[in-house]
N, CA, C and O atoms as a Maestro MAE file, in Angstrom:
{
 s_m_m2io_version
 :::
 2.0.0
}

f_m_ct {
 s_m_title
 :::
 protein
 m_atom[328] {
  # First column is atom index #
  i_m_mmod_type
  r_m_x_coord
  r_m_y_coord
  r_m_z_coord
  i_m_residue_number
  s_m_chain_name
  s_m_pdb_residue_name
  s_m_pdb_atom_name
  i_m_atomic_number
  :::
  1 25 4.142 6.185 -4.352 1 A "UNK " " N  " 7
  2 3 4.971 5.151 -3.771 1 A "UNK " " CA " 6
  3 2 6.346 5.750 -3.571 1 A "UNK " " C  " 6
  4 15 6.978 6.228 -4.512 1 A "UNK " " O  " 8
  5 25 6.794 5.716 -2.339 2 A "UNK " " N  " 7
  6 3 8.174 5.748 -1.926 2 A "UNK " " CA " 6
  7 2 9.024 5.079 -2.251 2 A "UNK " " C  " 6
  8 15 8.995 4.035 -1.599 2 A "UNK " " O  " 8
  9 25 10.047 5.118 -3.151 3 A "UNK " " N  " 7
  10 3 11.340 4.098 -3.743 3 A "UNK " " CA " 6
  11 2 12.473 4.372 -2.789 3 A "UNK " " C  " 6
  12 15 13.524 3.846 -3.153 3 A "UNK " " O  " 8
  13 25 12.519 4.838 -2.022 4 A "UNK " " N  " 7
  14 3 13.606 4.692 -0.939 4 A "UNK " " CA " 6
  15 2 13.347 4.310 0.376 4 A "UNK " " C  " 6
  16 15 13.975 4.768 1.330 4 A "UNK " " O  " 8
  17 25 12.376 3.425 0.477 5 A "UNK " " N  " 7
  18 3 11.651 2.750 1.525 5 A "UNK " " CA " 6
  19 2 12.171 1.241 0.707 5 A "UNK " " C  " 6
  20 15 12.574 1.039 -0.439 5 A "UNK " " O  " 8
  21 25 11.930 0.266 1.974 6 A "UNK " " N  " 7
  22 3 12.060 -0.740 1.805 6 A "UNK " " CA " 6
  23 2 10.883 -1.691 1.114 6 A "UNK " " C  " 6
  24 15 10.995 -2.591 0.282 6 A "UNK " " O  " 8
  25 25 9.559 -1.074 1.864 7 A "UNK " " N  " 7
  26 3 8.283 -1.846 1.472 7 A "UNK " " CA " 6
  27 2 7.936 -0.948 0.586 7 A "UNK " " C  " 6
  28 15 8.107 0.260 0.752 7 A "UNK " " O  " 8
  29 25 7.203 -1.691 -0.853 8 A "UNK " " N  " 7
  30 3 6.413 0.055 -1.204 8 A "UNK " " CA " 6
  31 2 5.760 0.547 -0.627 8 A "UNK " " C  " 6
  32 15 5.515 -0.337 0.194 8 A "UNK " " O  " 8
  33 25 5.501 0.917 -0.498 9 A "UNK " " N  " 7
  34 3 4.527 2.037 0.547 9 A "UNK " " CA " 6
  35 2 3.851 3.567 0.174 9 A "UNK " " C  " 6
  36 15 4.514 4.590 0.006 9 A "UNK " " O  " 8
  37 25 2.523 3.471 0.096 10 A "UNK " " N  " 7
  38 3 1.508 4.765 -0.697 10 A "UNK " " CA " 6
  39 2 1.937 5.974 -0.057 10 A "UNK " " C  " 6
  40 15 2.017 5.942 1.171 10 A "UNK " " O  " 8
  41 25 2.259 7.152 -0.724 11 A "UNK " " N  " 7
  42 3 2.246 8.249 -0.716 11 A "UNK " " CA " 6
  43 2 1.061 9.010 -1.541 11 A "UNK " " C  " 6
  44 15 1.146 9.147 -2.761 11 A "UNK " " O  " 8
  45 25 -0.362 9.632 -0.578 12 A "UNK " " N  " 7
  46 3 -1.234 10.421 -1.166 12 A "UNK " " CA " 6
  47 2 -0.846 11.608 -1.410 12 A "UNK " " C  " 6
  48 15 -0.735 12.380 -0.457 12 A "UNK " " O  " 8
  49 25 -0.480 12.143 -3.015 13 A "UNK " " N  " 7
  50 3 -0.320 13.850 -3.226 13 A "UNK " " CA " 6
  51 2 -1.870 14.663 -3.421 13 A "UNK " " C  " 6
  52 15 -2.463 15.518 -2.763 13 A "UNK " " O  " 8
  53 25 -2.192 13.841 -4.793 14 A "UNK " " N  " 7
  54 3 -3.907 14.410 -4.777 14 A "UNK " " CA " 6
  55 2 -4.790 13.558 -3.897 14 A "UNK " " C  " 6
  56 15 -4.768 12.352 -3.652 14 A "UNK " " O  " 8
  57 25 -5.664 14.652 -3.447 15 A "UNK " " N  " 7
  58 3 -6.558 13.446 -2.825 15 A "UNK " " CA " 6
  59 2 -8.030 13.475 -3.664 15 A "UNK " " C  " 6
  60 15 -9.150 13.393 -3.158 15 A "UNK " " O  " 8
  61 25 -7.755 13.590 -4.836 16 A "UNK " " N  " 7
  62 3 -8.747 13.238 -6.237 16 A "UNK " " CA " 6
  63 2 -8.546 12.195 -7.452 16 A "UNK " " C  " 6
  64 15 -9.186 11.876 -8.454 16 A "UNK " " O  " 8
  65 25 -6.826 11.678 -6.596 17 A "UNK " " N  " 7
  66 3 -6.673 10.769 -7.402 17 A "UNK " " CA " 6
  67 2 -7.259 9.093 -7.501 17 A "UNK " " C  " 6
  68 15 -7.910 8.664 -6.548 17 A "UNK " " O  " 8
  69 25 -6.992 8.210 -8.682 18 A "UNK " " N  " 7
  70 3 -7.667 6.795 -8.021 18 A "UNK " " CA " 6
  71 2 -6.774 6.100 -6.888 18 A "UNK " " C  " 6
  72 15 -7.185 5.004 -6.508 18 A "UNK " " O  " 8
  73 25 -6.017 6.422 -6.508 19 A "UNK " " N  " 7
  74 3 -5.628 5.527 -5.246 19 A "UNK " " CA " 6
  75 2 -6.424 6.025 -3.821 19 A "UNK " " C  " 6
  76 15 -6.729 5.317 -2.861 19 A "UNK " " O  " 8
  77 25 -6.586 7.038 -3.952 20 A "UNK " " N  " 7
  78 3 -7.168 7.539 -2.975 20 A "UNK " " CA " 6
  79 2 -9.025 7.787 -3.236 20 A "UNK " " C  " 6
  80 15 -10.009 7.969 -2.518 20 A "UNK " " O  " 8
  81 25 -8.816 7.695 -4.270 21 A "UNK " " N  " 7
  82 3 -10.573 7.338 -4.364 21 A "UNK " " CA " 6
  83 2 -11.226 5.639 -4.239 21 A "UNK " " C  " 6
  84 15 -12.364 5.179 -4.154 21 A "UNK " " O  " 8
  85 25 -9.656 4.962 -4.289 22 A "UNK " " N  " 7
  86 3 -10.073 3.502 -3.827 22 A "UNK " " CA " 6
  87 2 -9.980 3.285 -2.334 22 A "UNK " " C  " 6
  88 15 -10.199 2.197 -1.802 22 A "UNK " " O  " 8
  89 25 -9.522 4.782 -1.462 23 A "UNK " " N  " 7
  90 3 -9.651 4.508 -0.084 23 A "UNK " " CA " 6
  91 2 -8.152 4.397 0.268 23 A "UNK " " C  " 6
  92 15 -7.965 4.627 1.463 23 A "UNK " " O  " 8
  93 25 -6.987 4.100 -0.450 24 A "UNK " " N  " 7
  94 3 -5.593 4.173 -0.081 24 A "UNK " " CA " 6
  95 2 -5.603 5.405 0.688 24 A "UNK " " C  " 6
  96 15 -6.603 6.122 0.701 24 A "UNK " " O  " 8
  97 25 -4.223 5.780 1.527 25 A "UNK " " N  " 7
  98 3 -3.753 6.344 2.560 25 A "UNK " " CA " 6
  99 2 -2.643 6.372 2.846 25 A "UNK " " C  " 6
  100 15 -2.067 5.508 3.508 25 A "UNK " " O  " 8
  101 25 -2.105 7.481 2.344 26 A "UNK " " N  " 7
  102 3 -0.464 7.721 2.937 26 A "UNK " " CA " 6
  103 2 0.288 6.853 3.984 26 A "UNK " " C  " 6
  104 15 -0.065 7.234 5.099 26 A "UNK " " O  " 8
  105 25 1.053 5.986 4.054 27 A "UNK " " N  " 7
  106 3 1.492 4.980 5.061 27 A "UNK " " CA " 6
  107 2 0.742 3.470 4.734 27 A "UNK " " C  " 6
  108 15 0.888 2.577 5.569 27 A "UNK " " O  " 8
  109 25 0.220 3.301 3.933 28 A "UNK " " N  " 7
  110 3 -0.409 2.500 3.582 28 A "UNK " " CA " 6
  111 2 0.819 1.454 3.012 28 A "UNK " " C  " 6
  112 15 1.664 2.046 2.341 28 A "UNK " " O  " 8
  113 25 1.025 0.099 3.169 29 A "UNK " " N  " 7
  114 3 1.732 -0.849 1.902 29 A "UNK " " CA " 6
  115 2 1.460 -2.307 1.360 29 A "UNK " " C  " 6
  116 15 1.347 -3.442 1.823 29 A "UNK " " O  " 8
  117 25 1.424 -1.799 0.375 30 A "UNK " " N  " 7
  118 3 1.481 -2.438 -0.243 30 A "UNK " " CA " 6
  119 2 2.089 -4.200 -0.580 30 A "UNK " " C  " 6
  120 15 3.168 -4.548 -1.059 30 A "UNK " " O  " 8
  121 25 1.053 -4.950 -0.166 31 A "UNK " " N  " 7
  122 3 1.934 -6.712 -0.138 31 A "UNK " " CA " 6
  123 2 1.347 -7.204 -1.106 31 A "UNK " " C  " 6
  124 15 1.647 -8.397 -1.135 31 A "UNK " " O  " 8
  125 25 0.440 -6.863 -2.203 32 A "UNK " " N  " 7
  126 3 0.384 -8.062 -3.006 32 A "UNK " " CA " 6
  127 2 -0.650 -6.817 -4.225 32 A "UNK " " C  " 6
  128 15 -1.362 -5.858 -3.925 32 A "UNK " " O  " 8
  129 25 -0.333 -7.341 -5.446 33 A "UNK " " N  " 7
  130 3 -1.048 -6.621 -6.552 33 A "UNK " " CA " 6
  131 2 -1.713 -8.139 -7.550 33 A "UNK " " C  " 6
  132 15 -0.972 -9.036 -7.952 33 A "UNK " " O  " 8
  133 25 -3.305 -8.097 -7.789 34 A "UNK " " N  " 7
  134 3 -3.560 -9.174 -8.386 34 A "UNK " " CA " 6
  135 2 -2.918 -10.645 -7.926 34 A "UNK " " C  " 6
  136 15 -2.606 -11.484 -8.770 34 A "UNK " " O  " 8
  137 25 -2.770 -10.845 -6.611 35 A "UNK " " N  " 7
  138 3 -2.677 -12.023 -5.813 35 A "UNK " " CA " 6
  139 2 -0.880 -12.093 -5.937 35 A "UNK " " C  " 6
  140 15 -0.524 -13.269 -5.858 35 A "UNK " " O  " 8
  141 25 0.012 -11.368 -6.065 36 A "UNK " " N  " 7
  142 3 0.961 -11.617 -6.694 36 A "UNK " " CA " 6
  143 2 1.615 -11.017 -5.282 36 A "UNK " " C  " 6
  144 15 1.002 -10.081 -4.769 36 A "UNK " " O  " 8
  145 25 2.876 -11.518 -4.596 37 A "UNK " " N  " 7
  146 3 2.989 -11.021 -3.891 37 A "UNK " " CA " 6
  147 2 4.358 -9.818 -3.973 37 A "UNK " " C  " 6
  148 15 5.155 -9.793 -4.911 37 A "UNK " " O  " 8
  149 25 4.389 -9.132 -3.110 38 A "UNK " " N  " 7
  150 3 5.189 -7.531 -3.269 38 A "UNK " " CA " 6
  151 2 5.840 -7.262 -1.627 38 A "UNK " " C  " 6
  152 15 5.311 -7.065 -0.533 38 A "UNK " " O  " 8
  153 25 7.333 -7.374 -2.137 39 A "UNK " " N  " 7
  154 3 7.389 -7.347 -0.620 39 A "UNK " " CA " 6
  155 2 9.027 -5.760 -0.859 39 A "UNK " " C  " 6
  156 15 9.680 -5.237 0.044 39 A "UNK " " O  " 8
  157 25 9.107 -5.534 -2.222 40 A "UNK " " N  " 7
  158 3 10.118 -4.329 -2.226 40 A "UNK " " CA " 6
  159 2 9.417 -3.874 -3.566 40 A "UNK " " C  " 6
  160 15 8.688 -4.493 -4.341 40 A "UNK " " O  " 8
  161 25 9.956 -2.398 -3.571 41 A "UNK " " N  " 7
  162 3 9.403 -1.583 -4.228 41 A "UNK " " CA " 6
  163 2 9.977 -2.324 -5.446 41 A "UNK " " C  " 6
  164 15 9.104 -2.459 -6.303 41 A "UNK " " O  " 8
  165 25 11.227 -2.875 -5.821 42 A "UNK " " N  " 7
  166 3 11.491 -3.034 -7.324 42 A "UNK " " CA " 6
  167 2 10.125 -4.447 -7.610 42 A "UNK " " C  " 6
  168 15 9.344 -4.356 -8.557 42 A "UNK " " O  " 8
  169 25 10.092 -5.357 -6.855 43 A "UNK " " N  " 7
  170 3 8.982 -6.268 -7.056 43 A "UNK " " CA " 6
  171 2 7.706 -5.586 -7.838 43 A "UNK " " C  " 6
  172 15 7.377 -5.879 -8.987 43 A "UNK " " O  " 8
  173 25 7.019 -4.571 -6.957 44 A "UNK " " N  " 7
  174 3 5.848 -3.747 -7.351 44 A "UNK " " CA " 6
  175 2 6.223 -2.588 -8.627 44 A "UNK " " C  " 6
  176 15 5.291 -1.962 -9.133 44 A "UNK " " O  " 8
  177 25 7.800 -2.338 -9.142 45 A "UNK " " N  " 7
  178 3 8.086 -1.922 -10.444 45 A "UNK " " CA " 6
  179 2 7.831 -3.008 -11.556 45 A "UNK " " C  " 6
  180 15 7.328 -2.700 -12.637 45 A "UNK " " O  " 8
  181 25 8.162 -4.150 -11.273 46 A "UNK " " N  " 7
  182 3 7.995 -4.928 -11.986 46 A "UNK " " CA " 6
  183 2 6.934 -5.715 -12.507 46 A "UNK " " C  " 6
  184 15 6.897 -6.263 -13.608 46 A "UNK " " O  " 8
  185 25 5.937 -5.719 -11.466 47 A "UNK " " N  " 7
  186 3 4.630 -5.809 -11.720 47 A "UNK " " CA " 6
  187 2 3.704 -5.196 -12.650 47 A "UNK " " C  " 6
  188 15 2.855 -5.603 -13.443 47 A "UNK " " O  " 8
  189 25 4.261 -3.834 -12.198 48 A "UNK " " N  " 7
  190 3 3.441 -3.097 -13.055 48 A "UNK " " CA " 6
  191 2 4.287 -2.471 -14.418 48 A "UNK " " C  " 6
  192 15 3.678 -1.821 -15.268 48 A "UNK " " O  " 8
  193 25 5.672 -2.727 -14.519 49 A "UNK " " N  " 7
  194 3 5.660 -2.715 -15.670 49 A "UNK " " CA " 6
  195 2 4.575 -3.900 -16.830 49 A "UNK " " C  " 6
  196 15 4.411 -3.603 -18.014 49 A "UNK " " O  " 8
  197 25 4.176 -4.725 -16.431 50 A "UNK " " N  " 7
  198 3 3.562 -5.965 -17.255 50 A "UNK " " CA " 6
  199 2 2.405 -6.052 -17.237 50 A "UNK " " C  " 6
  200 15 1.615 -6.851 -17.740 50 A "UNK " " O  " 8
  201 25 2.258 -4.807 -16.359 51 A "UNK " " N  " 7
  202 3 0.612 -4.958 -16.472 51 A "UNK " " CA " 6
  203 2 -0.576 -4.658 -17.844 51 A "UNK " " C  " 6
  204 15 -1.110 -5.418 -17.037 51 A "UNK " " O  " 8
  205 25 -1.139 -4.465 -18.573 52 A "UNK " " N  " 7
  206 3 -1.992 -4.073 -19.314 52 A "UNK " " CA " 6
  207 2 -3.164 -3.328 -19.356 52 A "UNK " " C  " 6
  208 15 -3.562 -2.511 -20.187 52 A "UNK " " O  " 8
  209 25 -3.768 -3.842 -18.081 53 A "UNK " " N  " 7
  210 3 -5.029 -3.350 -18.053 53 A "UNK " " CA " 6
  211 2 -5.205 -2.400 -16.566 53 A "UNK " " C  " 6
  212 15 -4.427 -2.717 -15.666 53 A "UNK " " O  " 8
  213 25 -6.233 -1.208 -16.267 54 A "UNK " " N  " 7
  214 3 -5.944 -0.372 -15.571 54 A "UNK " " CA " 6
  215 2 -6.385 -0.862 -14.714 54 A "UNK " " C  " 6
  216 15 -6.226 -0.110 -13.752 54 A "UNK " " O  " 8
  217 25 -6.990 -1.910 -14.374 55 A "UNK " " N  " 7
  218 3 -7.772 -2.269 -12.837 55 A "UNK " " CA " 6
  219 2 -6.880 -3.313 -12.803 55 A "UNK " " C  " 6
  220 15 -6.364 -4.142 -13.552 55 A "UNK " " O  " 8
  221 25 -6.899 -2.720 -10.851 56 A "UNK " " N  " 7
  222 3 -5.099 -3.982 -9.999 56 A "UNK " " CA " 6
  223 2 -6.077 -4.141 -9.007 56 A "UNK " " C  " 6
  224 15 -6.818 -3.220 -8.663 56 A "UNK " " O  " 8
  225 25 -6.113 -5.436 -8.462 57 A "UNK " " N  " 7
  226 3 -6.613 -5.577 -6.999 57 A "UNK " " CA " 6
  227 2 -5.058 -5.719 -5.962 57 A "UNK " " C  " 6
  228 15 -4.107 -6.496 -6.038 57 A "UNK " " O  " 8
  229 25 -5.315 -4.777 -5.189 58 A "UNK " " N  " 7
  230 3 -4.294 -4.690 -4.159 58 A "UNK " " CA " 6
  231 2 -4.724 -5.106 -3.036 58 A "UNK " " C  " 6
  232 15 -5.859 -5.049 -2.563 58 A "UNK " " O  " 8
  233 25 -3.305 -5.738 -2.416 59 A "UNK " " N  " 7
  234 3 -3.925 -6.172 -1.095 59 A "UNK " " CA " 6
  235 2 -2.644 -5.296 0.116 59 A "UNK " " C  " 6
  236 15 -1.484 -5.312 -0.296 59 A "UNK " " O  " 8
  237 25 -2.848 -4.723 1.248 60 A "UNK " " N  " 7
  238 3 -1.846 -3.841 1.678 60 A "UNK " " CA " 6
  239 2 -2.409 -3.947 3.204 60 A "UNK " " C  " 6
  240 15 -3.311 -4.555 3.781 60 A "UNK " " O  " 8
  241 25 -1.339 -2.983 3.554 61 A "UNK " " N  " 7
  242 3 -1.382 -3.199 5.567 61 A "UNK " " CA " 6
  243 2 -1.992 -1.625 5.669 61 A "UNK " " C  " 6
  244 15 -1.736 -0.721 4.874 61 A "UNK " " O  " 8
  245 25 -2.700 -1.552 6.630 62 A "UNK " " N  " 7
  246 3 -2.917 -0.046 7.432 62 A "UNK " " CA " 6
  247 2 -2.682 -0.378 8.690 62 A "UNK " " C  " 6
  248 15 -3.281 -1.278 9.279 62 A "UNK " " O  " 8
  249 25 -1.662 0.438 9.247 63 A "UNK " " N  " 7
  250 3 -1.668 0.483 10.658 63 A "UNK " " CA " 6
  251 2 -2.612 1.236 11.463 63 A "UNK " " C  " 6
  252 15 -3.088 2.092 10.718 63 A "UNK " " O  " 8
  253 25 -2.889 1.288 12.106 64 A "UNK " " N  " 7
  254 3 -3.635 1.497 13.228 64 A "UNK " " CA " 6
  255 2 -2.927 2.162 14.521 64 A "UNK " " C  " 6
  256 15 -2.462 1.181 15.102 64 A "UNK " " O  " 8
  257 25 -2.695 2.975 15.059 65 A "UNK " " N  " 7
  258 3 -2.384 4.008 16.546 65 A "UNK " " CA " 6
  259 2 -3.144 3.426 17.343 65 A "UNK " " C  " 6
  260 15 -4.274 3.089 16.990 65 A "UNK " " O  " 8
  261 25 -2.536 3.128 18.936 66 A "UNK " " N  " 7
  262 3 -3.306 2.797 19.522 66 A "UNK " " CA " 6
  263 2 -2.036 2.792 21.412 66 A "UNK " " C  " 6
  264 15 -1.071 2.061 21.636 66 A "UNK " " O  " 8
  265 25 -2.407 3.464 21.977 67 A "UNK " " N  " 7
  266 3 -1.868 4.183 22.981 67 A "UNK " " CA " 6
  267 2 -1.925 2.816 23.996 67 A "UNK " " C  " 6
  268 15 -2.962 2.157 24.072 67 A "UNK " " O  " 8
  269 25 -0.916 2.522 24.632 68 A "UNK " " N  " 7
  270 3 -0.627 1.716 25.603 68 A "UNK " " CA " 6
  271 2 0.104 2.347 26.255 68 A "UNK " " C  " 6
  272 15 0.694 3.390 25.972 68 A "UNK " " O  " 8
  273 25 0.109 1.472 27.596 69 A "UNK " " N  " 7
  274 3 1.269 1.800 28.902 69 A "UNK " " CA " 6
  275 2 2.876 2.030 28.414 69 A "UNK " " C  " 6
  276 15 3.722 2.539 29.150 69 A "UNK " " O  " 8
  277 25 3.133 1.568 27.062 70 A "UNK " " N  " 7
  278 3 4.462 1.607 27.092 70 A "UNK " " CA " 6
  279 2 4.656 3.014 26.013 70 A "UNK " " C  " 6
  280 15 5.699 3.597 25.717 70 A "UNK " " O  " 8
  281 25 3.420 3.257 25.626 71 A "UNK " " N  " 7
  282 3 3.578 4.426 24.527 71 A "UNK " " CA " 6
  283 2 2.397 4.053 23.066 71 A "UNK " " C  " 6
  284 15 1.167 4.071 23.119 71 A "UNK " " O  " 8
  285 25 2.949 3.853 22.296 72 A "UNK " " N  " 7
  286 3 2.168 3.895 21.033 72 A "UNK " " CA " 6
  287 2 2.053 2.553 20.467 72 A "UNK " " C  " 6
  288 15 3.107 1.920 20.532 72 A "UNK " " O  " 8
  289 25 1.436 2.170 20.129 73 A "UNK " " N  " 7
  290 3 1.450 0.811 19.223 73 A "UNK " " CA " 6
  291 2 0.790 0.867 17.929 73 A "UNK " " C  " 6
  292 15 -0.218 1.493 17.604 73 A "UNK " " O  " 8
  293 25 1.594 0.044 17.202 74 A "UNK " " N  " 7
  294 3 0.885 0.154 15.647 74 A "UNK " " CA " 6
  295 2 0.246 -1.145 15.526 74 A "UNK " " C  " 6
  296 15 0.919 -2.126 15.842 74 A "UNK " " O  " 8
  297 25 -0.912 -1.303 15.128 75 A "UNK " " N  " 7
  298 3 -1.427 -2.370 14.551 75 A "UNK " " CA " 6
  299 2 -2.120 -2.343 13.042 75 A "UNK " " C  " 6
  300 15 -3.023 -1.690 12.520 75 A "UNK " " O  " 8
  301 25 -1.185 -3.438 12.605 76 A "UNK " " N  " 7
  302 3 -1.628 -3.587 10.819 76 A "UNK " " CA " 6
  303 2 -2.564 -4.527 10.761 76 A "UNK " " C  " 6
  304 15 -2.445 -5.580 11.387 76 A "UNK " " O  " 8
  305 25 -3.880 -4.177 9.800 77 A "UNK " " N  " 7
  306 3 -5.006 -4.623 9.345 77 A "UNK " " CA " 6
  307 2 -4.520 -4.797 7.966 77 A "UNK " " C  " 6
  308 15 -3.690 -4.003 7.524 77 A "UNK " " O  " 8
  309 25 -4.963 -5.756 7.259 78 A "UNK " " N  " 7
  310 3 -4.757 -6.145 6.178 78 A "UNK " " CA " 6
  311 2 -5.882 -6.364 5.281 78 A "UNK " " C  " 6
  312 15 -6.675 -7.290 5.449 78 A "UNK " " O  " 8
  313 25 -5.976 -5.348 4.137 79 A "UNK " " N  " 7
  314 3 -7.167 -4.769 3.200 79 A "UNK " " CA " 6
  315 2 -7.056 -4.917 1.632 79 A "UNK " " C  " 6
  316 15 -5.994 -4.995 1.014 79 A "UNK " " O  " 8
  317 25 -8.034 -4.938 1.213 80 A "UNK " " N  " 7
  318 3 -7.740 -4.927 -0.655 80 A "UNK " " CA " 6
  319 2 -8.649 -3.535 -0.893 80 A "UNK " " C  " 6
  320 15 -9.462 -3.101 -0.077 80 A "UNK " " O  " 8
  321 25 -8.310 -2.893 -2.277 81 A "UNK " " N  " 7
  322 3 -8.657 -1.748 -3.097 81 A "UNK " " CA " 6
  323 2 -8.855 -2.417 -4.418 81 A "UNK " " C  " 6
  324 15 -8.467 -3.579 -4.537 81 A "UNK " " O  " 8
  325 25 -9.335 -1.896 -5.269 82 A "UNK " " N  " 7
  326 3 -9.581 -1.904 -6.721 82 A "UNK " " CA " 6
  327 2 -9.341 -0.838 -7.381 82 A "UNK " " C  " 6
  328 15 -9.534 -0.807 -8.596 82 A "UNK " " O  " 8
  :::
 }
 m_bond[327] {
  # First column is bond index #
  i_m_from
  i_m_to
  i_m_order
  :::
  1 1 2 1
  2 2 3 1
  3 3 4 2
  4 3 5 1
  5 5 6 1
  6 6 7 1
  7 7 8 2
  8 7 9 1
  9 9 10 1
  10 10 11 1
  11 11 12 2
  12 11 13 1
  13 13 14 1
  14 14 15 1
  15 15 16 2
  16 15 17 1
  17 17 18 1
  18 18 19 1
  19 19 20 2
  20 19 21 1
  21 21 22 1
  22 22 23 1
  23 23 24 2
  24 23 25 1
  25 25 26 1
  26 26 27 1
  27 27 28 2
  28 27 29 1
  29 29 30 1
  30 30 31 1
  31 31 32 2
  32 31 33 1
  33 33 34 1
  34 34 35 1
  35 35 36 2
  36 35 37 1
  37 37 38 1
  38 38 39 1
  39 39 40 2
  40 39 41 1
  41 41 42 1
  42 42 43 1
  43 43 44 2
  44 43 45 1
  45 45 46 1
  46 46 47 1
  47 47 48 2
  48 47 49 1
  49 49 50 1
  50 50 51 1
  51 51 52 2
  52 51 53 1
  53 53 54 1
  54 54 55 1
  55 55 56 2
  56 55 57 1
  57 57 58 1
  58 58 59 1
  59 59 60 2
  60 59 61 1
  61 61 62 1
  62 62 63 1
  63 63 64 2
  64 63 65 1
  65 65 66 1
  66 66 67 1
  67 67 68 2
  68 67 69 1
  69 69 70 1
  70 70 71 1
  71 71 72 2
  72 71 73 1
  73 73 74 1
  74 74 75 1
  75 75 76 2
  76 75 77 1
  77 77 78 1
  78 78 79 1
  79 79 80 2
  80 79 81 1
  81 81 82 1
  82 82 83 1
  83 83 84 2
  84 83 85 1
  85 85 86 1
  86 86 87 1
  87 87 88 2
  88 87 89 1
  89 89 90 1
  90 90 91 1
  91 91 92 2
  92 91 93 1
  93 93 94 1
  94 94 95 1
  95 95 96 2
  96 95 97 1
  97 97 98 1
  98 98 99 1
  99 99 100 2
  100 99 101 1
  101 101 102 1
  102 102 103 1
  103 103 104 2
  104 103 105 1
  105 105 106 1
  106 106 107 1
  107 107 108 2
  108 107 109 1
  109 109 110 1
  110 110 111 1
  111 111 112 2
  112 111 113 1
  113 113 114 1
  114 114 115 1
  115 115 116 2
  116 115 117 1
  117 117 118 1
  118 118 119 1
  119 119 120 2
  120 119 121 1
  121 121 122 1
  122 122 123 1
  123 123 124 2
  124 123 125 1
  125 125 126 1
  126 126 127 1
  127 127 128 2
  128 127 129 1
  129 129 130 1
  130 130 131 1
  131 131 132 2
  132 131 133 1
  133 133 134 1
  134 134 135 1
  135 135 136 2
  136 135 137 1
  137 137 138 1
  138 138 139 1
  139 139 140 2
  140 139 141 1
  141 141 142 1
  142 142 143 1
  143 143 144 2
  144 143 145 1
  145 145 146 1
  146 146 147 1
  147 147 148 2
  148 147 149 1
  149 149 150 1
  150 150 151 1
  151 151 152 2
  152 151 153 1
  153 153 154 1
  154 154 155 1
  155 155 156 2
  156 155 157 1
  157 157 158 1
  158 158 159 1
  159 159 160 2
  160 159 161 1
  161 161 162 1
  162 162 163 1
  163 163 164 2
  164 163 165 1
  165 165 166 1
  166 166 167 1
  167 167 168 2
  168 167 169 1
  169 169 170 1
  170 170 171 1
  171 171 172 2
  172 171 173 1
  173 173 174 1
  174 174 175 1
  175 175 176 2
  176 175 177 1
  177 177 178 1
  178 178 179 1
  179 179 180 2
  180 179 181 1
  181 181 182 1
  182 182 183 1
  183 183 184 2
  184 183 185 1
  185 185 186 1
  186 186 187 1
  187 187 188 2
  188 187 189 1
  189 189 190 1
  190 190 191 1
  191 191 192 2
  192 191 193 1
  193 193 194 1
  194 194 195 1
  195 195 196 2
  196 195 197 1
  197 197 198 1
  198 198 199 1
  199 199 200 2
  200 199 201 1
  201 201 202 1
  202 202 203 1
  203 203 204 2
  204 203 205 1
  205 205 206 1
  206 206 207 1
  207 207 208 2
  208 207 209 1
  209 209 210 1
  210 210 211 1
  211 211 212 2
  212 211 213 1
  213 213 214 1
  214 214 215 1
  215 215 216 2
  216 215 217 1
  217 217 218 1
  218 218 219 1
  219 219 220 2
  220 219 221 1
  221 221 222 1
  222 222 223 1
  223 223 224 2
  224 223 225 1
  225 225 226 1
  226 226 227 1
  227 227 228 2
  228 227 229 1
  229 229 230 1
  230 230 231 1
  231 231 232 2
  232 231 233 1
  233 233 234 1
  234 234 235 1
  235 235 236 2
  236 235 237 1
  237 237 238 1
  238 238 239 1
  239 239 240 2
  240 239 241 1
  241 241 242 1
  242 242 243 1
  243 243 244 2
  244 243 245 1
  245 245 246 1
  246 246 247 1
  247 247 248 2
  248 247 249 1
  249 249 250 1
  250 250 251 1
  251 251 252 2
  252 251 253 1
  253 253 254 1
  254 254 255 1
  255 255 256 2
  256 255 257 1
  257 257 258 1
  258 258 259 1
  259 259 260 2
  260 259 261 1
  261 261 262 1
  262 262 263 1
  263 263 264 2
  264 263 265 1
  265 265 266 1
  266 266 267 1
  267 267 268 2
  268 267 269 1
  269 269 270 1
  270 270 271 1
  271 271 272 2
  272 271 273 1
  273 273 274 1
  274 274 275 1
  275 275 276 2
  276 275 277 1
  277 277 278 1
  278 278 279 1
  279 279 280 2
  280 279 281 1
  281 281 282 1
  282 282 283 1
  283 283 284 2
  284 283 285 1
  285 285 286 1
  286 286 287 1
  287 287 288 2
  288 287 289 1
  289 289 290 1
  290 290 291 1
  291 291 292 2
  292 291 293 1
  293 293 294 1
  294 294 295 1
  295 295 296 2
  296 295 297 1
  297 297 298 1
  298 298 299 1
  299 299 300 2
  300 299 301 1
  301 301 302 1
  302 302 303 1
  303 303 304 2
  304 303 305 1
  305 305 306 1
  306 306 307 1
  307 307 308 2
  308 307 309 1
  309 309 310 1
  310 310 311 1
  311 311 312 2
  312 311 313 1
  313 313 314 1
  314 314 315 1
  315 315 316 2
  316 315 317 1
  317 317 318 1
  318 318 319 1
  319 319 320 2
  320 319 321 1
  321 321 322 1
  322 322 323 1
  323 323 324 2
  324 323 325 1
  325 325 326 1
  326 326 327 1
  327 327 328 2
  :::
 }
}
């Protein structure tokens, strides 16, 4: 996770780790952990400071590329991980 971003937002280093074995993806962010919603990185610090147990259901955006007349467009799909 990027802390100098506004949204949190996934940064993959290993790609053997569990975020990325739950299918996360660099550019990926993060809006809600265990139904809770997350809309800045200190929100999603705080979350998980309180957490206990190692399984989070996340719910987050992937954009999508997608080439139009005016250039590029992003479109966000909205997904959960475990």
């Amino acid at each position: 996770i990027f802390p100098h971003t506004y949204a949190p937002q996934i940064g993959i280093i290993d790609p053997n780790s569990a975020a990325a074995e739950a299918g996360l993806v660099t550019g990926d962010i993060i809006t809600s952990i265990d139904g809770e919603p997350v809309r800045l990185v200190e929100e999603l610090e705080r979350l998980d400071a309180v957490r206990t147990d190692a399984l989070v259901r996340l719910t987050y955006l992937r954009a999508t590329p997608t080439s139009g007349p005016m250039g590029t467009y992003l479109f966000y799909e909205s997904r959960h991980a475990q």
